[in-house]
C-alpha positions as CSV (number, residue, x, y, z in Angstrom):
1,X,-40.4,6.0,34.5
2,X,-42.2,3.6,37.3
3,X,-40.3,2.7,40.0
4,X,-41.8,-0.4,42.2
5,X,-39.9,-1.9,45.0
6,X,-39.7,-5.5,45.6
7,X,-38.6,-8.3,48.2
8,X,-35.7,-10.6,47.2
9,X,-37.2,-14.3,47.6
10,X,-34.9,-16.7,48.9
11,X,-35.2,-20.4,47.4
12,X,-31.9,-22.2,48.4
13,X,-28.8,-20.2,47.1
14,X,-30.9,-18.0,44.9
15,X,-33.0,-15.1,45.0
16,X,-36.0,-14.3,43.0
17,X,-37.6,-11.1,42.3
18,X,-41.6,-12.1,42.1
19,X,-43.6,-9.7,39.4
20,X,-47.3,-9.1,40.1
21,X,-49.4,-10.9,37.5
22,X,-50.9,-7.3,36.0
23,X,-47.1,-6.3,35.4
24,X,-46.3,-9.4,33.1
25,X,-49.3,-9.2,31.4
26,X,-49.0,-5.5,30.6
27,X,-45.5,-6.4,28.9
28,X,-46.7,-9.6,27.6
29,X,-43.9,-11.5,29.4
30,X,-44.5,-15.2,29.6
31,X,-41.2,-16.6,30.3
32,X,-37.9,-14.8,29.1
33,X,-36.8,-11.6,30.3
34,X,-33.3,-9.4,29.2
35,X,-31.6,-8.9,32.1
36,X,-29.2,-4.9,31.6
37,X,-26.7,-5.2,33.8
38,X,-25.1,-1.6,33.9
39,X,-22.7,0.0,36.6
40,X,-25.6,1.0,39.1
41,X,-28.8,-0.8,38.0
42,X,-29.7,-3.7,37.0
43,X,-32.6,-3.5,34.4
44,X,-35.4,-6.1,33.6
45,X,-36.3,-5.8,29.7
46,X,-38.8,-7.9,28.3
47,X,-38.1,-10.1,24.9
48,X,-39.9,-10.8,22.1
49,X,-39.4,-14.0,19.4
50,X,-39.6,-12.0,16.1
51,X,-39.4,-14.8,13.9
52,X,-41.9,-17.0,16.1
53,X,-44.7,-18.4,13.9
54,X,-42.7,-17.6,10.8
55,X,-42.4,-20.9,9.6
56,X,-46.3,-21.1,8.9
57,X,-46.3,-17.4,8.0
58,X,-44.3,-18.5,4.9
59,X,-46.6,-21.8,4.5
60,X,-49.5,-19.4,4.5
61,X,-47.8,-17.0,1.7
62,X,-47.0,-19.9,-0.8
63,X,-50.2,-21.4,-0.4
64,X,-51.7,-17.8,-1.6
65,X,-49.0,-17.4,-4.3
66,X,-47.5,-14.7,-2.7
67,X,-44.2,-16.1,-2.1
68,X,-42.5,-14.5,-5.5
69,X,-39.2,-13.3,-6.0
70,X,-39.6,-9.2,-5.4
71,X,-36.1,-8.8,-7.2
72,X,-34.7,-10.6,-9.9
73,X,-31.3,-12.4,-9.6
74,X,-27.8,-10.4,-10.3
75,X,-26.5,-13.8,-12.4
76,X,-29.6,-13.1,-14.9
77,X,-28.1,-13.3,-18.6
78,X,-28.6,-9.4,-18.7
79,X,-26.1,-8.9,-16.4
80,X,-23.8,-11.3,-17.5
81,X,-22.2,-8.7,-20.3
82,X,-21.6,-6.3,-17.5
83,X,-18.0,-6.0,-16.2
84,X,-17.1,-6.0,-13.0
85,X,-14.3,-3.3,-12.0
86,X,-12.5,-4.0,-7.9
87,X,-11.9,-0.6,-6.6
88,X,-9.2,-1.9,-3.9
């Protein structure tokens, strides 16, 4: 683990903490951070948006036909005979 110390910023009643430009880029922050606040540290955590772009992710799979149904529905007719037993 890397330990870097930094100056507190003041900017009316806050403080900042300013991150050198190399730093973000090396953790591909761009504008949110996590923030773990534990009982003697306070760490800074990058995020990522998992489902960011998946919108057109989907758009692109339909339009390639790859958007089918990988299992089949429970309410198909060959399940319907089955019966259901509630072990509670």
């Amino acid at each position: 683990m890397i330990s870097i110390k930094v100056k507190l910023v003041n900017i009316g009643n806050l403080k900042r903490i300013c991150l050198s430009k190399s730093s973000l880029k090396k953790y591909s922050i761009t504008d949110k951070v996590e923030l773990v606040l534990e009982h003697d540290y306070i760490a800074i955590k990058y995020t990522t948006e998992p489902r960011k772009n998946c919108e057109e992710a989907f758009l692109e799979m339909r339009k390639d036909g790859d958007d089918n149904m990988l299992i089949g529905s429970i309410l198909e007719a060959e399940n319907m005979d089955k019966k259901w037993v509630h072990l509670m």
